[in-house]
TORPA-4810 file (N, C-alpha, C, O; in nm, 3 decimals):
<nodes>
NODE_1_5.543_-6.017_-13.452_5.567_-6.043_-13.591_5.570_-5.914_-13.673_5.610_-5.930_-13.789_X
NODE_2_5.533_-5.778_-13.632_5.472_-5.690_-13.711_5.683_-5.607_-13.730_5.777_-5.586_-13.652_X
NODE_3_5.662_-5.593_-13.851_5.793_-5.507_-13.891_5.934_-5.637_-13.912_6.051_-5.630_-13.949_X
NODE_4_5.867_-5.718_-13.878_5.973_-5.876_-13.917_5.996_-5.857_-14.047_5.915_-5.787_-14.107_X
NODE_5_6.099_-5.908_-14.112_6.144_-5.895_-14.293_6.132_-6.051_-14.301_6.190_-6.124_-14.221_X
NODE_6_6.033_-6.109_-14.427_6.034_-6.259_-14.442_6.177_-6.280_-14.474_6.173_-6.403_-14.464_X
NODE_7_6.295_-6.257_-14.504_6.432_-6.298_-14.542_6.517_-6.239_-14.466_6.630_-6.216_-14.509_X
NODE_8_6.475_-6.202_-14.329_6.589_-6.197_-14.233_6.630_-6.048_-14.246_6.627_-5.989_-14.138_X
NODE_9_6.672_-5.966_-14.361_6.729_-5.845_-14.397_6.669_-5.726_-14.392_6.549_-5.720_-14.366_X
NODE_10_6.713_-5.659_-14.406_6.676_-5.507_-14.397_6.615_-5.489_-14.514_6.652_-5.573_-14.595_X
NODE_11_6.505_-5.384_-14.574_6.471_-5.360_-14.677_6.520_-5.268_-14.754_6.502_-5.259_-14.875_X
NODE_12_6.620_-5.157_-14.646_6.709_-5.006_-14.792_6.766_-5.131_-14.857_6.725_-5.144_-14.973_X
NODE_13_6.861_-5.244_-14.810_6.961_-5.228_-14.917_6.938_-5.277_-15.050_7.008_-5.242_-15.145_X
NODE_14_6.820_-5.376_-15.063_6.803_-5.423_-15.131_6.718_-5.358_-15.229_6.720_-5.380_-15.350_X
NODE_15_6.623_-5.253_-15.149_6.576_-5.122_-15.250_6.680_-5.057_-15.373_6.664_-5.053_-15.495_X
NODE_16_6.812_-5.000_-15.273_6.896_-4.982_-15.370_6.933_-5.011_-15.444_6.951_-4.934_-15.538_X
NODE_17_6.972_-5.158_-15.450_7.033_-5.287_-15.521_6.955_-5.211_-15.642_6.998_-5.113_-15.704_X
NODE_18_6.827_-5.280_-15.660_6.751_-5.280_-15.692_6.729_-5.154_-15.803_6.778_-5.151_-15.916_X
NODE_19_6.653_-5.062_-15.748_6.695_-4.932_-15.816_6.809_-4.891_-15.925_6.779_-4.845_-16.035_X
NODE_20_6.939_-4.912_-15.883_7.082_-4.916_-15.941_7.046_-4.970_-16.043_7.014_-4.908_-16.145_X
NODE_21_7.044_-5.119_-16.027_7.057_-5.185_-16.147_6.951_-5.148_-16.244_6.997_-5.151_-16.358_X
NODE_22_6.815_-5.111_-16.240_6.704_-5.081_-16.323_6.790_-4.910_-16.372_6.741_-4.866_-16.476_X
NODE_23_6.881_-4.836_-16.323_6.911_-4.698_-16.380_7.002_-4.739_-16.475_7.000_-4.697_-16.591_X
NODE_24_7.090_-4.829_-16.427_7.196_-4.922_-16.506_7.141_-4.917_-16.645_7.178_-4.843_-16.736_X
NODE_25_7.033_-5.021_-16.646_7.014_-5.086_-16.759_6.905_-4.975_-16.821_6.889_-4.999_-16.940_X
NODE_26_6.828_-4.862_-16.777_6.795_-4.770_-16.918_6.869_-4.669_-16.929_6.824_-4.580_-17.001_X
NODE_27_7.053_-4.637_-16.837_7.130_-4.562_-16.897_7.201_-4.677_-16.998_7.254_-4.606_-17.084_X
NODE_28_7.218_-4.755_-17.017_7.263_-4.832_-17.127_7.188_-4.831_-17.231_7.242_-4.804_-17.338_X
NODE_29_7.021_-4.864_-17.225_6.952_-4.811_-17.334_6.961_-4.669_-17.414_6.965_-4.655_-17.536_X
NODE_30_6.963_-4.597_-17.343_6.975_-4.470_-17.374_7.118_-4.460_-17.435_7.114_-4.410_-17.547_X
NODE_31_7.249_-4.495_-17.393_7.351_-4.499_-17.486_7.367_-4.555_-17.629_7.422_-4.506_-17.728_X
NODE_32_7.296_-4.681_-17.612_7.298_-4.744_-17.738_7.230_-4.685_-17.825_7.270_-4.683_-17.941_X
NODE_33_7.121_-4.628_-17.791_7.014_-4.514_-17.881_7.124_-4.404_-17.921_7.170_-4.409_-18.035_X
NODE_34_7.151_-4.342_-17.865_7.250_-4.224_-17.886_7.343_-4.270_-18.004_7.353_-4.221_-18.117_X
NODE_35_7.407_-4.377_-17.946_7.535_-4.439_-18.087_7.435_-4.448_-18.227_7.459_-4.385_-18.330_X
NODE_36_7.315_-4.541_-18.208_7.207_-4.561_-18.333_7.173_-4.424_-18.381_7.142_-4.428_-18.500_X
NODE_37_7.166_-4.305_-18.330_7.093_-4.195_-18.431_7.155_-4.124_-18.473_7.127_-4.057_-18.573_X
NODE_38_7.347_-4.110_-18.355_7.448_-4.047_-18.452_7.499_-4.130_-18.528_7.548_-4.065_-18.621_X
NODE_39_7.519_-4.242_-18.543_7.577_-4.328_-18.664_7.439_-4.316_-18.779_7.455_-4.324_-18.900_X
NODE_40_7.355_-4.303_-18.736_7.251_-4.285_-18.897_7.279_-4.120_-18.941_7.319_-4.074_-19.048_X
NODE_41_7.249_-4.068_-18.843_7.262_-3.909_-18.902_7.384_-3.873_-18.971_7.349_-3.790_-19.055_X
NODE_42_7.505_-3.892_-18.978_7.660_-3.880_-19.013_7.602_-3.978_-19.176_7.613_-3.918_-19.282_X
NODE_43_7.545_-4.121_-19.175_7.523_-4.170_-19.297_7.399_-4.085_-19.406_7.380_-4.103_-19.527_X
NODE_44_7.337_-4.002_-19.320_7.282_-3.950_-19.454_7.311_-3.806_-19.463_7.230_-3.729_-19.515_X
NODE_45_7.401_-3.775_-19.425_7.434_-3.630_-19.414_7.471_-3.588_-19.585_7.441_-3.489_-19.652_X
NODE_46_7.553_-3.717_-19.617_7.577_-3.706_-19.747_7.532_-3.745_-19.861_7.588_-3.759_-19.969_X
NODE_47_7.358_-3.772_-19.809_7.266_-3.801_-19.940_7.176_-3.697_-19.930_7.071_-3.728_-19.986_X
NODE_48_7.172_-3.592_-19.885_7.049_-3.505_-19.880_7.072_-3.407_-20.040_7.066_-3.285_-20.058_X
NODE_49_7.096_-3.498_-20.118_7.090_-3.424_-20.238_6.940_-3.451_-20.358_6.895_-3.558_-20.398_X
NODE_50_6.909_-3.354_-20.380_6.774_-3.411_-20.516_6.726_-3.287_-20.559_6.724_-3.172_-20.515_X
NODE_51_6.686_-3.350_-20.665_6.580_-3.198_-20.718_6.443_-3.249_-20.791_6.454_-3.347_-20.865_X
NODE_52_6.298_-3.181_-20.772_6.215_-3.198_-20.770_6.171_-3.105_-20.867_6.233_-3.008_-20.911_X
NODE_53_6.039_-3.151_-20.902_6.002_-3.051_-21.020_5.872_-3.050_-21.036_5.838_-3.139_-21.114_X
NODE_54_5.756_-2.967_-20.982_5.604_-2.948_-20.955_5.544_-2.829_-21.063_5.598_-2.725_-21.099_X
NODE_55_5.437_-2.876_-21.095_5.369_-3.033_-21.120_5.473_-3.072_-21.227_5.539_-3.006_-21.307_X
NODE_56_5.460_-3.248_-21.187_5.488_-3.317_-21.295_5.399_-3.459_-21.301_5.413_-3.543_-21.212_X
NODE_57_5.290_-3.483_-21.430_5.380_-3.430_-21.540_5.327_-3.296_-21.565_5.267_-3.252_-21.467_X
NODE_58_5.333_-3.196_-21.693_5.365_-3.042_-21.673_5.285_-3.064_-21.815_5.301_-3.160_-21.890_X
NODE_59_5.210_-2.972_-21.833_5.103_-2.973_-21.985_5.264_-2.811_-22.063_5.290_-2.703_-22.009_X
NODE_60_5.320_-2.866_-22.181_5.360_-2.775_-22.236_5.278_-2.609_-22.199_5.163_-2.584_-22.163_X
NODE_61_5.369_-2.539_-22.222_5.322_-2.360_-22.166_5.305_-2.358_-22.080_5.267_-2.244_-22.054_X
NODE_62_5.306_-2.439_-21.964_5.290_-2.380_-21.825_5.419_-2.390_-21.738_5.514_-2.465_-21.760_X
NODE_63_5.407_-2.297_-21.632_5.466_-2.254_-21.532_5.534_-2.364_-21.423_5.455_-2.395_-21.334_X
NODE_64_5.624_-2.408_-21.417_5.696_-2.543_-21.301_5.771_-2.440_-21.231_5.821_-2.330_-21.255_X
NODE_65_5.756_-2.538_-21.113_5.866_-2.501_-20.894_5.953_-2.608_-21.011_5.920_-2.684_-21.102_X
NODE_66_6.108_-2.553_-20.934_6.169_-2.672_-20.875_6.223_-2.642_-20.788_6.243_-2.522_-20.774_X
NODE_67_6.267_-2.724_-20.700_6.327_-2.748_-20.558_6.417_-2.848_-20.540_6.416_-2.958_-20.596_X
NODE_68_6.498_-2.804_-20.456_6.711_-2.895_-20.486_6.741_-2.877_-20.344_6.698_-2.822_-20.242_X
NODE_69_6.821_-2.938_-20.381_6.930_-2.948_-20.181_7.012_-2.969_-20.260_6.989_-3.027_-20.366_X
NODE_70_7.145_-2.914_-20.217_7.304_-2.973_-20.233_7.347_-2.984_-20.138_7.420_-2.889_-20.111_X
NODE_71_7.337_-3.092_-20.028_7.352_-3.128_-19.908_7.373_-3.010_-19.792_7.275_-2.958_-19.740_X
NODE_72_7.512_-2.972_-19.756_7.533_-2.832_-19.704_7.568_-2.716_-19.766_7.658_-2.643_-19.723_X
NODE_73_7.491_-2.689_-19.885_7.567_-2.598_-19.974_7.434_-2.513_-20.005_7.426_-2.428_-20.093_X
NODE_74_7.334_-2.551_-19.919_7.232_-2.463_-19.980_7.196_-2.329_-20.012_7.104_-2.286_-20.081_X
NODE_75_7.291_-2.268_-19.946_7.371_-2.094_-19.905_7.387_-2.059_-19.992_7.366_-1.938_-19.998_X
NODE_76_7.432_-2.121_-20.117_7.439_-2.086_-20.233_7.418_-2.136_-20.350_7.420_-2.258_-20.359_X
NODE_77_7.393_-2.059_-20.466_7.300_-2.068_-20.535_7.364_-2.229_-20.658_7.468_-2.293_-20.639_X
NODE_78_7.261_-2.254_-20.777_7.303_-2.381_-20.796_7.187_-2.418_-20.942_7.066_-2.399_-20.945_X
NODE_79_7.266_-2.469_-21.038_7.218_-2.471_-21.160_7.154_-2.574_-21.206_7.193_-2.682_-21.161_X
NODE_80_7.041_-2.576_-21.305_6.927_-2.691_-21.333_6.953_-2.685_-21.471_6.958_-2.571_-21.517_X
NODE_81_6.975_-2.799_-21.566_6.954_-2.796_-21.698_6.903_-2.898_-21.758_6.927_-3.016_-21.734_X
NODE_82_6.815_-2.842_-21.857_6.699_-2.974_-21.874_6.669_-2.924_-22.031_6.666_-2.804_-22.059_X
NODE_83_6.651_-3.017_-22.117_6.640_-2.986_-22.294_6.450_-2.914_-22.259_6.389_-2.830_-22.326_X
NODE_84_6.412_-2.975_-22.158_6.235_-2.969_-22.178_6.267_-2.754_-22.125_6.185_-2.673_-22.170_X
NODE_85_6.343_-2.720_-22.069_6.286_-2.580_-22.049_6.441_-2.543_-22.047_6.435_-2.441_-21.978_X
NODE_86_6.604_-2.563_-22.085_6.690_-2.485_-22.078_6.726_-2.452_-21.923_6.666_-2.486_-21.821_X
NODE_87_6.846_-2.372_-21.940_6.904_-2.350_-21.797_6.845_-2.251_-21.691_6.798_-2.143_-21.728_X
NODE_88_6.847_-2.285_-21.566_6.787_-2.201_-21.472_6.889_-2.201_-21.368_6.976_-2.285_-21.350_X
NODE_89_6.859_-2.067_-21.286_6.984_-2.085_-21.167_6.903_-2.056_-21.017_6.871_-1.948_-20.968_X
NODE_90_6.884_-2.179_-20.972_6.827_-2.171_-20.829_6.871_-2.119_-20.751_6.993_-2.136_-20.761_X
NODE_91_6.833_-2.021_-20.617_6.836_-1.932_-20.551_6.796_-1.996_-20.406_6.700_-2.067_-20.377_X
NODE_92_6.895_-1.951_-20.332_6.833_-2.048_-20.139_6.742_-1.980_-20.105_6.739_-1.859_-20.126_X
NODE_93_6.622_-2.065_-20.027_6.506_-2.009_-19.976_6.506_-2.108_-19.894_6.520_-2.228_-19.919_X
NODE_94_6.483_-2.027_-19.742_6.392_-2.141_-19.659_6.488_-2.285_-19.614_6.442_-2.384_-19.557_X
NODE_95_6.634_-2.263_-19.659_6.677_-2.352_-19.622_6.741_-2.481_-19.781_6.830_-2.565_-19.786_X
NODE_96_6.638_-2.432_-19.885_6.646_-2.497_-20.002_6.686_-2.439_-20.068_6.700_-2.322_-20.032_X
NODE_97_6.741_-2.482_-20.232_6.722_-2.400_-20.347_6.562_-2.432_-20.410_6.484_-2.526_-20.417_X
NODE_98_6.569_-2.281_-20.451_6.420_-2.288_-20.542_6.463_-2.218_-20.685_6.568_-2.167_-20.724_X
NODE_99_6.331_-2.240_-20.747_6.357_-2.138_-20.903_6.248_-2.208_-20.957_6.222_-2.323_-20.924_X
NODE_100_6.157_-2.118_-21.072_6.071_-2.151_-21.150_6.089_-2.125_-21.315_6.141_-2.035_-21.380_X
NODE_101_6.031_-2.226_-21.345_6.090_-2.133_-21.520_5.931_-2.225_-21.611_5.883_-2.335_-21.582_X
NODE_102_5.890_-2.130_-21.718_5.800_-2.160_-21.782_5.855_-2.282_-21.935_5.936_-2.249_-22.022_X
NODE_103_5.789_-2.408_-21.929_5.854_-2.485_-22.040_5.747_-2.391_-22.161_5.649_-2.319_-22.150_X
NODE_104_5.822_-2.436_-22.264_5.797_-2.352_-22.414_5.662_-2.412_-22.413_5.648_-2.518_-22.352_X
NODE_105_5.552_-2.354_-22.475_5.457_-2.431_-22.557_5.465_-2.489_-22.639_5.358_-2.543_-22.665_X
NODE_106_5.565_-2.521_-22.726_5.575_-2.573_-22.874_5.635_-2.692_-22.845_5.617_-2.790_-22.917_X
NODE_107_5.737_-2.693_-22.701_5.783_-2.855_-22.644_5.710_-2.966_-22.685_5.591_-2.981_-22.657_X
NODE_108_5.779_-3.049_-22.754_5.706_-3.171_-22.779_5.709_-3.241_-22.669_5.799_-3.222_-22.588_X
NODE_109_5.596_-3.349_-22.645_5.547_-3.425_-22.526_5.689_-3.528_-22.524_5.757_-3.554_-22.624_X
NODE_110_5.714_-3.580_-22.384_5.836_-3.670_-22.381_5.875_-3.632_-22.242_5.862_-3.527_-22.180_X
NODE_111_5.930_-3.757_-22.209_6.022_-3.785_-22.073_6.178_-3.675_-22.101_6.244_-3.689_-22.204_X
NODE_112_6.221_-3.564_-21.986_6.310_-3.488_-22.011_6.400_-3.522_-21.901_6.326_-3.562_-21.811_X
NODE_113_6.526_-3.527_-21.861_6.608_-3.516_-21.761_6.637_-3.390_-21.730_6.667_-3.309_-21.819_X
NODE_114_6.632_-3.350_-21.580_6.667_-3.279_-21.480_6.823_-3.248_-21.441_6.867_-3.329_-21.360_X
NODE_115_6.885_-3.180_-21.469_6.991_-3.205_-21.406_7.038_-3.104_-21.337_7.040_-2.987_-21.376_X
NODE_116_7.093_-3.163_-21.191_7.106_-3.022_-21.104_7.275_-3.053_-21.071_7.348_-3.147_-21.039_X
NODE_117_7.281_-2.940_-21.094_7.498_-2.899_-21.103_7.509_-2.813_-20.925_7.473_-2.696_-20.914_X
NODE_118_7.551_-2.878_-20.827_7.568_-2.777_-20.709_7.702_-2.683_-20.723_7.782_-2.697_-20.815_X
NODE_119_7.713_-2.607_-20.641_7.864_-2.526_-20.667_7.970_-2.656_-20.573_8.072_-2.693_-20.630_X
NODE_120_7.947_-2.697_-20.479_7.996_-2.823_-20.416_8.071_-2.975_-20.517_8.133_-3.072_-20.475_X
NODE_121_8.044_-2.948_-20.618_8.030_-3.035_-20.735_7.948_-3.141_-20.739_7.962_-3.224_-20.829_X
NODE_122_7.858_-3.153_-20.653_7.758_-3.267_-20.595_7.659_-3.274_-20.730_7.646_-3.162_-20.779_X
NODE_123_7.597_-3.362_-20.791_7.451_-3.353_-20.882_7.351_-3.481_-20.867_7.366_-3.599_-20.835_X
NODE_124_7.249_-3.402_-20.903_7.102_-3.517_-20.862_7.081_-3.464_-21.025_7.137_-3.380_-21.096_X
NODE_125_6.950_-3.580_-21.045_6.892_-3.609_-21.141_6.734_-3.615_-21.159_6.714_-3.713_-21.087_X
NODE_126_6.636_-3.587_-21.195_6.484_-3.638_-21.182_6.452_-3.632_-21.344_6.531_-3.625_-21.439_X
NODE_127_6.284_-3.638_-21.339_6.251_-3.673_-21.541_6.163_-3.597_-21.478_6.122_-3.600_-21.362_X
NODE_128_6.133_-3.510_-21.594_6.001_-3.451_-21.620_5.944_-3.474_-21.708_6.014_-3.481_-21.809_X
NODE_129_5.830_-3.492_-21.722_5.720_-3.560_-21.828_5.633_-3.422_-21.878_5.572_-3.339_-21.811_X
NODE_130_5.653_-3.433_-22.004_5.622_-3.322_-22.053_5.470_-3.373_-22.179_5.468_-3.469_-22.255_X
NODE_131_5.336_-3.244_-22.152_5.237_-3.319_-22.189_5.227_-3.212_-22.296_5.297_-3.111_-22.286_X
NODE_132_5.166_-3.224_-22.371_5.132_-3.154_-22.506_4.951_-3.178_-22.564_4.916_-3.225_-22.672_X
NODE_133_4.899_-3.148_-22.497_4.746_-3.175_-22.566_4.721_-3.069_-22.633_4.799_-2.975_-22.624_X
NODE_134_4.602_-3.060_-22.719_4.518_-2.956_-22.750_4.402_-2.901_-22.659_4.307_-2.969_-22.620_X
NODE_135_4.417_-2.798_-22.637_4.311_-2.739_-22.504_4.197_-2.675_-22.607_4.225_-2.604_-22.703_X
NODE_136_4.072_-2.710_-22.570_3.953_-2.682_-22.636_3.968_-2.530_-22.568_4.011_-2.495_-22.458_X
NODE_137_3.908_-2.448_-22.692_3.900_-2.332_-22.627_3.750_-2.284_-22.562_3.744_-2.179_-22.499_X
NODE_138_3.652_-2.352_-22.579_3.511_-2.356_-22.489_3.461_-2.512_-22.518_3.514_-2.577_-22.608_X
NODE_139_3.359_-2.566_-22.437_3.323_-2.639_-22.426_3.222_-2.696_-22.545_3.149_-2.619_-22.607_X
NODE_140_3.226_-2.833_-22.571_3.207_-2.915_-22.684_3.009_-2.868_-22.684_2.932_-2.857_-22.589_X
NODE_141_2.985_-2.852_-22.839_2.868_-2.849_-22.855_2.809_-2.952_-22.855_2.839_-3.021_-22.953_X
NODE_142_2.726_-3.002_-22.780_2.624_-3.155_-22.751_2.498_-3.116_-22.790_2.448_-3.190_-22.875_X
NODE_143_2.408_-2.987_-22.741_2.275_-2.937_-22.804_2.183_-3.039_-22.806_2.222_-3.093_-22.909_X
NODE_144_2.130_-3.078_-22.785_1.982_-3.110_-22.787_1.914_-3.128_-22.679_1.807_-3.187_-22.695_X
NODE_145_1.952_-3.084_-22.531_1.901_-3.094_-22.456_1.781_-3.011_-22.431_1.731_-2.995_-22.542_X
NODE_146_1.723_-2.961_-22.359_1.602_-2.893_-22.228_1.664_-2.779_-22.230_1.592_-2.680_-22.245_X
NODE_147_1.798_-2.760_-22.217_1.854_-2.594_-22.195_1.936_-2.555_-22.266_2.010_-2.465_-22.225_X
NODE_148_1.955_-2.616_-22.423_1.981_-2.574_-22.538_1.957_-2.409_-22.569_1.848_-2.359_-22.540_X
NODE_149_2.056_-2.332_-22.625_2.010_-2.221_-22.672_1.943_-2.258_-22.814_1.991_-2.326_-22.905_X
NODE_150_1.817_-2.192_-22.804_1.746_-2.149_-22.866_1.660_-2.051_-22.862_1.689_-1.975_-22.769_X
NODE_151_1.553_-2.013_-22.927_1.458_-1.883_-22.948_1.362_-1.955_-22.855_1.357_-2.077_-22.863_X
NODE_152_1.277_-1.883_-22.760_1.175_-1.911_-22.685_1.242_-2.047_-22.572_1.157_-2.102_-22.503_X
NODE_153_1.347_-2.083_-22.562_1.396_-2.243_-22.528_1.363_-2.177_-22.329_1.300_-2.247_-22.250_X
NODE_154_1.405_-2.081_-22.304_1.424_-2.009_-22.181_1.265_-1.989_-22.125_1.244_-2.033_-22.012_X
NODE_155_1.166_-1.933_-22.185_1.071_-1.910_-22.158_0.986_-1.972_-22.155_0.884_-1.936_-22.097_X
NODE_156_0.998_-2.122_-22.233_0.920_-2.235_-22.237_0.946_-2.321_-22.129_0.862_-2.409_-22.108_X
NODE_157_1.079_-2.312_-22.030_1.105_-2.335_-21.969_1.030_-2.285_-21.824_0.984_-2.371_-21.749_X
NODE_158_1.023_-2.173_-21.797_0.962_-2.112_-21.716_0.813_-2.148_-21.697_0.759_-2.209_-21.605_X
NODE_159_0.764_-2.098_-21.804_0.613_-2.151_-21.811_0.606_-2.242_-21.795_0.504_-2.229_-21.727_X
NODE_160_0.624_-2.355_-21.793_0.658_-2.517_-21.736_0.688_-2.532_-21.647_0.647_-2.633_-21.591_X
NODE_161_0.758_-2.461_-21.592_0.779_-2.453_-21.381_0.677_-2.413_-21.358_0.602_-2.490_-21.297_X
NODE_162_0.624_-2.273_-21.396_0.484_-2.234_-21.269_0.401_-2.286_-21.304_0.308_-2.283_-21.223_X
NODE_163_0.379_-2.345_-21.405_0.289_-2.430_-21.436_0.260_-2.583_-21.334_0.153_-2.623_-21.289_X
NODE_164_0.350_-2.625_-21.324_0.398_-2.762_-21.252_0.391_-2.718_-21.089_0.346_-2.796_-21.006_X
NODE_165_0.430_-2.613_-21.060_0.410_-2.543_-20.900_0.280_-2.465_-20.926_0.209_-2.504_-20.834_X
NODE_166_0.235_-2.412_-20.970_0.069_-2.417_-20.939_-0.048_-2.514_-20.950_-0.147_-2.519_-20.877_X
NODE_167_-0.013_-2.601_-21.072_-0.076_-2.765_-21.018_-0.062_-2.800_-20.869_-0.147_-2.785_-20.782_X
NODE_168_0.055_-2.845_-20.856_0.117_-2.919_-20.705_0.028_-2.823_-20.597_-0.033_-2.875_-20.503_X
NODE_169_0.028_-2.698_-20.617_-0.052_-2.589_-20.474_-0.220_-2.622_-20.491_-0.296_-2.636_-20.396_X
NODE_170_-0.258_-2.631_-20.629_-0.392_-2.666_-20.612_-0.418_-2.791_-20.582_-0.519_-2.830_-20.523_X
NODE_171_-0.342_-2.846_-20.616_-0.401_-3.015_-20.570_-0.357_-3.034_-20.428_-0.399_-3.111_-20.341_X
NODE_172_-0.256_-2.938_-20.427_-0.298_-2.957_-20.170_-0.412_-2.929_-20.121_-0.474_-2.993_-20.036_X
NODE_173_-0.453_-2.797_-20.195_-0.584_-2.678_-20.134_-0.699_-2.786_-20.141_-0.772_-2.805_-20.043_X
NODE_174_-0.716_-2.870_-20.280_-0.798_-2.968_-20.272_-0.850_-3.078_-20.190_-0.957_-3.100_-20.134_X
NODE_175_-0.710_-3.156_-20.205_-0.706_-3.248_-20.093_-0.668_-3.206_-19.927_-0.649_-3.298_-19.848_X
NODE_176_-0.660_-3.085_-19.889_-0.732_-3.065_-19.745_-0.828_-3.001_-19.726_-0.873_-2.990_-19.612_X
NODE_177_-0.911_-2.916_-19.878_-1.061_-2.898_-19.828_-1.154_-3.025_-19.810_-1.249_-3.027_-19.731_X
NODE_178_-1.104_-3.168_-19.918_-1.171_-3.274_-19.885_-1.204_-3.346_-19.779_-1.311_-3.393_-19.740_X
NODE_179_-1.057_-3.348_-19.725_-1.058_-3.394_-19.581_-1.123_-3.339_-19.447_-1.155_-3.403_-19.347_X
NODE_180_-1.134_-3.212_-19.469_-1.161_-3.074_-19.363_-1.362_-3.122_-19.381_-1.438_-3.124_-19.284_X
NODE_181_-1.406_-3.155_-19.530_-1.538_-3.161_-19.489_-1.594_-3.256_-19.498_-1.717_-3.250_-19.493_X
NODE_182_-1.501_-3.441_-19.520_-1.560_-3.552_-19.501_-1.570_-3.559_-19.301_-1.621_-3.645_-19.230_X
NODE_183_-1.511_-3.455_-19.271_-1.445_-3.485_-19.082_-1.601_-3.480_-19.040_-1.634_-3.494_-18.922_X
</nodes>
């Protein structure tokens, strides 16, 4: 009985069989994948357009990034115009356009549009939110605390610590000479 095949046959051919068809069917997977990531890649080839604008929202007088794609045009350079800070002309870096520009301080607070012009004729759009507070120039007087400036406020302080840590040391010394001579 030993080396008998329960179905009469040889075992290569059906190995092969076998084999084939399992290469079959994940070279077919693998094609259909291939068609799926070049048919997506070709569809967004022609949306890689935007422009960004950090931080936003942006406290009037300070310093903003922005950052743009004009799909394949990033090689060269490419214009931003916005009422909140006027025109800027982004410069390729890294693969992107970049450029920074300082909004006015006197900008009144408000939602601004972005608008980015490529040399490609391509344009994106974003909002910048523009903030306007009043910045305290030091911190609000509250005063009446424990560490209030005042005359003597520092030294009354002190004397009240070693005061409070030389209590606490005598009342240990105490309570383990007590213990040391009830033993």
């Amino acid at each position: 009985m030993r080396g008998l095949r329960p179905y009469g046959g040889t075992l290569f051919p059906s190995i092969i069989i076998r084999l084939l068809g399992a290469f079959a069917l994940v070279g077919a997977f693998v094609l259909i994948g291939a068609f799926v990531l070049i048919g997506a890649g070709s569809a967004r080839a022609g949306e890689n357009i935007f422009v960004e604008v950090t931080p936003n929202p942006a406290q009037a007088g300070t310093r903003v990034s922005i950052r743009a794609s004009c799909d394949n045009a990033n090689n060269r350079q490419a214009d931003v115009q916005s009422d909140a800070f006027g025109r800027v002309t982004l410069r390729p870096d890294n693969g992107f356009l970049t450029g920074q520009v300082t909004i006015p301080g006197n900008k009144d607070p408000g939602d601004y549009p972005v608008d980015l012009r490529c040399q490609n004729g391509k344009t994106a759009t974003t909002t910048l939110t523009v903030l306007n507070m009043e910045q305290p120039t030091k911190g609000p007087a509250t005063g009446g605390g424990g560490t209030a400036g005042g005359p003597g406020t520092g030294s009354l302080l002190l004397i009240g610590g070693l005061a409070a840590v030389a209590l606490t040391v005598g009342f240990g010394f105490l309570g383990n000479r007590r213990t040391g001579n009830g033993s």
